[in-house]
C-alpha positions as CSV (number, residue, x, y, z in Angstrom):
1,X,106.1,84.1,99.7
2,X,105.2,83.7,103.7
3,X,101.8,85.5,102.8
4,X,101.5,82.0,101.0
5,X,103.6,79.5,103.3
6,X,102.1,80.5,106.5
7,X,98.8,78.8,106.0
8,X,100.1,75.8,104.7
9,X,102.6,75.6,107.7
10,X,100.2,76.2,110.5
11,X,98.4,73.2,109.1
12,X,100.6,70.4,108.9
13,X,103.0,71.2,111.4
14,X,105.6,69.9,109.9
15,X,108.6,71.9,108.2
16,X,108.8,68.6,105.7
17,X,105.2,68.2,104.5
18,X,104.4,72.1,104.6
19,X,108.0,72.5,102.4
20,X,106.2,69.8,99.4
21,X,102.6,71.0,100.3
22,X,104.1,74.5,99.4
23,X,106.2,73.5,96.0
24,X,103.3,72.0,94.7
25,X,100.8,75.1,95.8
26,X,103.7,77.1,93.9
27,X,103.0,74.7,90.6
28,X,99.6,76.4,90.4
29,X,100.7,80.2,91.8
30,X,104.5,80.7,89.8
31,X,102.8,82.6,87.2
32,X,101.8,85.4,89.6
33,X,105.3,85.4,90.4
34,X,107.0,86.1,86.9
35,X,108.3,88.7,85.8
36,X,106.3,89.3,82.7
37,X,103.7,89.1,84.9
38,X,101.4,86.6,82.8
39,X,99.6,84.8,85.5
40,X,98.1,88.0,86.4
41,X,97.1,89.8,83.4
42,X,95.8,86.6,82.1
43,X,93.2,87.0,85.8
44,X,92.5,90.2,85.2
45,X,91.6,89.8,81.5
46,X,89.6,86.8,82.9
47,X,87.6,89.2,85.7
48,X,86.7,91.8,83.9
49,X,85.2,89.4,81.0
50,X,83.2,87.6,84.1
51,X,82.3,91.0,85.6
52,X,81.1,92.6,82.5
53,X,78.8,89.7,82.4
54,X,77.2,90.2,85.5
55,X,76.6,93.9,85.7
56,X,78.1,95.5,82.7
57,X,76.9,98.9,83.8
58,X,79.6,99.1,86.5
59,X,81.9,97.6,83.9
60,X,81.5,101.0,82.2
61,X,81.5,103.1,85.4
62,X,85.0,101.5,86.5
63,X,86.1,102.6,82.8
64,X,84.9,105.5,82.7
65,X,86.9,106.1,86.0
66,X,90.2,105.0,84.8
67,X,89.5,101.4,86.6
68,X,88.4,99.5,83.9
69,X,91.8,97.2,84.2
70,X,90.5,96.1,87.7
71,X,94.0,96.6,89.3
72,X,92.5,97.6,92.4
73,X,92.0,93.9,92.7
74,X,96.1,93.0,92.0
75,X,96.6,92.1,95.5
76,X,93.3,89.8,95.6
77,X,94.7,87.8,92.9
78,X,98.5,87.9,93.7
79,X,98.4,86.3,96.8
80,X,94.5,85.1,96.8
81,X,93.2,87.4,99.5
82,X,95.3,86.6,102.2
83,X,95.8,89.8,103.6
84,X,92.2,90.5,102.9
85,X,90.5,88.0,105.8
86,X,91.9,86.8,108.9
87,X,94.2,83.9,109.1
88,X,91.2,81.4,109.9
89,X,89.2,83.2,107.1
90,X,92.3,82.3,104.7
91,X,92.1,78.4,105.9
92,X,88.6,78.5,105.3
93,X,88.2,80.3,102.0
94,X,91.9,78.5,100.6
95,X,90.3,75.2,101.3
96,X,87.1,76.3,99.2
97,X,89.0,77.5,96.6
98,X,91.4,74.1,96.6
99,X,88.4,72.1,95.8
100,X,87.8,73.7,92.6
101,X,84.1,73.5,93.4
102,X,81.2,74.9,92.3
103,X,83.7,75.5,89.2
104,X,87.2,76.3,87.9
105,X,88.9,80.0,88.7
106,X,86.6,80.1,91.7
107,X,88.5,82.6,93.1
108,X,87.8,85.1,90.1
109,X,84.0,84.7,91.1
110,X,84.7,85.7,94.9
111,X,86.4,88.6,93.4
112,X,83.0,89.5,91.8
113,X,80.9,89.1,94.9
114,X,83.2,91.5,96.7
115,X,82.8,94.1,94.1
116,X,79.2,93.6,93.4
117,X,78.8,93.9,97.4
118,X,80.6,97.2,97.3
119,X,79.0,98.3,93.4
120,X,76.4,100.5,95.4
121,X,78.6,102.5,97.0
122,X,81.2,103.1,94.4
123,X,79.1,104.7,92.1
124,X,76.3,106.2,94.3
125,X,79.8,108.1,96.2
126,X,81.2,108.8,92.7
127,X,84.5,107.6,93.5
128,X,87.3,108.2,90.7
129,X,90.3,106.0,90.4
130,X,91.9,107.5,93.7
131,X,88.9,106.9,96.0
132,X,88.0,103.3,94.3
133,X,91.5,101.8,95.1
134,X,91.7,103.2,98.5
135,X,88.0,101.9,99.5
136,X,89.3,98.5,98.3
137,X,92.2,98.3,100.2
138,X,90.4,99.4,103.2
139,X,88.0,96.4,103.2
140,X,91.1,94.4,104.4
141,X,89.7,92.3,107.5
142,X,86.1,94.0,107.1
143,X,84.8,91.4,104.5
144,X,82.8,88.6,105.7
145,X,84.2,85.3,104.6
146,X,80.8,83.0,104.6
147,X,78.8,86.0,103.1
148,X,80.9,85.9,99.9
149,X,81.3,83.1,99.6
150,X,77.5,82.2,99.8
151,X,77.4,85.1,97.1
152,X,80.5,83.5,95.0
153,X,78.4,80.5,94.8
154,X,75.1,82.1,93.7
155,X,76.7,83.5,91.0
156,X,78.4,80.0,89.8
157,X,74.7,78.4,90.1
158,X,73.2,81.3,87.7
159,X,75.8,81.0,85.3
160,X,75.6,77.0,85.1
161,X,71.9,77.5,84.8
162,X,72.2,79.6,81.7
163,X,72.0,77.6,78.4
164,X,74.0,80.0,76.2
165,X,77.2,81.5,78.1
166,X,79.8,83.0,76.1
167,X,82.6,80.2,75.3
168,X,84.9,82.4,76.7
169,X,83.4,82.7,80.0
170,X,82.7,78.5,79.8
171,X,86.6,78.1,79.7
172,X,87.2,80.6,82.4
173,X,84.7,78.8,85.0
174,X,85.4,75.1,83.2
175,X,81.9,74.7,82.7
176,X,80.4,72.8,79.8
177,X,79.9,73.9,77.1
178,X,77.9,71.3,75.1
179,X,74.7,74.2,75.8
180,X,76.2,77.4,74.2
181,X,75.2,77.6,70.5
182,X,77.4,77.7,67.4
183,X,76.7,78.2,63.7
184,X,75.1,75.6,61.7
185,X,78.0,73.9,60.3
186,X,75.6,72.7,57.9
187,X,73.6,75.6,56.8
188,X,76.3,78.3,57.1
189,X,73.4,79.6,59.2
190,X,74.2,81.3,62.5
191,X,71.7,80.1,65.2
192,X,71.0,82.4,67.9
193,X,74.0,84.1,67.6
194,X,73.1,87.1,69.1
195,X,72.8,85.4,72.5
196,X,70.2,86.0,75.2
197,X,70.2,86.0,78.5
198,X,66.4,85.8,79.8
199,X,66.3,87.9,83.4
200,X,64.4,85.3,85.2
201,X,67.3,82.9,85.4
202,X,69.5,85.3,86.8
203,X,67.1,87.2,89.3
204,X,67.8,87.1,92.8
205,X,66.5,89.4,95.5
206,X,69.3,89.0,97.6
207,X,72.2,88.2,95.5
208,X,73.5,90.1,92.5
209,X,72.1,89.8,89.0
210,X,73.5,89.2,85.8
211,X,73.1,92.3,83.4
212,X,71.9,90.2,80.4
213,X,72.0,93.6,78.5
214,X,75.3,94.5,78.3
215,X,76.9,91.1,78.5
216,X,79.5,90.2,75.7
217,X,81.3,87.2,74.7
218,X,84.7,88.6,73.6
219,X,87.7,89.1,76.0
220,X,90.4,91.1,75.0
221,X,93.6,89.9,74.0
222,X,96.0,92.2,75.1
223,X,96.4,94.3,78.2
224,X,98.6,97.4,78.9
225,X,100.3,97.0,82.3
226,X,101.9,100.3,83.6
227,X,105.5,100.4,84.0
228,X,104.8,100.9,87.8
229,X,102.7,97.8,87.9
230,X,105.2,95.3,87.0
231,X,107.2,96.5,90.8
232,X,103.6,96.1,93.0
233,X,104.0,94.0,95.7
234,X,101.7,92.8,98.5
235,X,101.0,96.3,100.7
């Protein structure tokens, strides 16, 4: 719990207001904390439903390497990257992420740009499940904070620009909805329902583009969570 205290302490300098500040960040993080472990297989359903999205071909690799569960990216989520950046990183990225702007679960999305920055090497290396989580624990104090999160952010404003994201993925970011097409109530008629997403909304030269291909609308339901998983901690 001092990976998430510390922060908050060094900022209001006061035992008092960091003690509150800190029960009510704990309102929003318990679930990470249980011991069924919900918080965080609910986030790592979420992530791999917003990463096969944008680049479903290394959806498939990471499967196809044992990886497809995305627990590489436990400590990411458990403790929202704070021993992945420096402790004035962490103030500046925790503040970002407090906002809940450009959208909802903004975190899950920096979690994306990190992997899509490190995609390239992954799979041109070949890595199996060995090499892929040690090459992401290793980027610990190597990431740049502004960089992702300028990368985070172009993937939040491609998303919102697409007219027909899965519901599923509308509910993950809190985006609306009001765009994404449903069957004619009327007609029985299903409009569109195999939806499209045109490549010229999504292409960027510079940031990472949504493989409109491979992107599906369903999440799964259920995860299986190793026995060993359930005792990970913080390394």
């Amino acid at each position: 719990m001092s990976d998430l205290l510390s922060p908050l302490l060094y900022v209001m300098e006061n035992e008092v207001d960091a003690f509150w500040c800190f029960a009510s960040y704990m309102d929003q993080m318990h679930q990470n904390f249980e011991e069924q472990m919900q918080g965080m297989k609910t986030q790592l359903i979420q992530l791999s439903t917003l990463l096969r999205l944008l680049d479903s071909g290394f959806c498939s690799y990471l499967e196809s390497q044992d990886s497809g569960y995305l627990y590489f990216c436990f400590r990411w989520l458990l403790i929202r990257f704070k021993r992945e950046f420096s402790f004035l990183d962490i103030l500046r990225l925790w503040e970002v992420i407090w906002t809940e702007l450009p959208c909802k679960n903004f975190h899950l999305l920096l979690c994306c740009a990190i992997l899509e920055s490190e995609k390239q090497q992954i799979m041109e290396k070949h890595y199996g499940f060995n090499e892929i989580l040690k090459h992401i624990n290793e980027l610990s104090m190597k990431i740049d904070v502004e960089d992702i999160l300028c990368k985070a952010e172009a993937i939040s404003l491609q998303m919102v620009k697409c007219k027909e994201l899965p519901q599923a993925v509308c509910e993950i970011l809190g985006l609306q909805n009001s765009e994404v097409t449903t069957p004619d109530s009327d007609t029985g008629e299903d409009e569109n329902v195999g939806m499209t997403y045109p490549s010229s909304t999504f292409h960027s030269n510079t940031l990472p583009t949504l493989a409109a291909s491979g992107a599906r609308d369903d999440s799964p339901t259920h995860i299986s969570v190793p026995p060993n998983v359930s005792r990970l901690t913080p390394a």
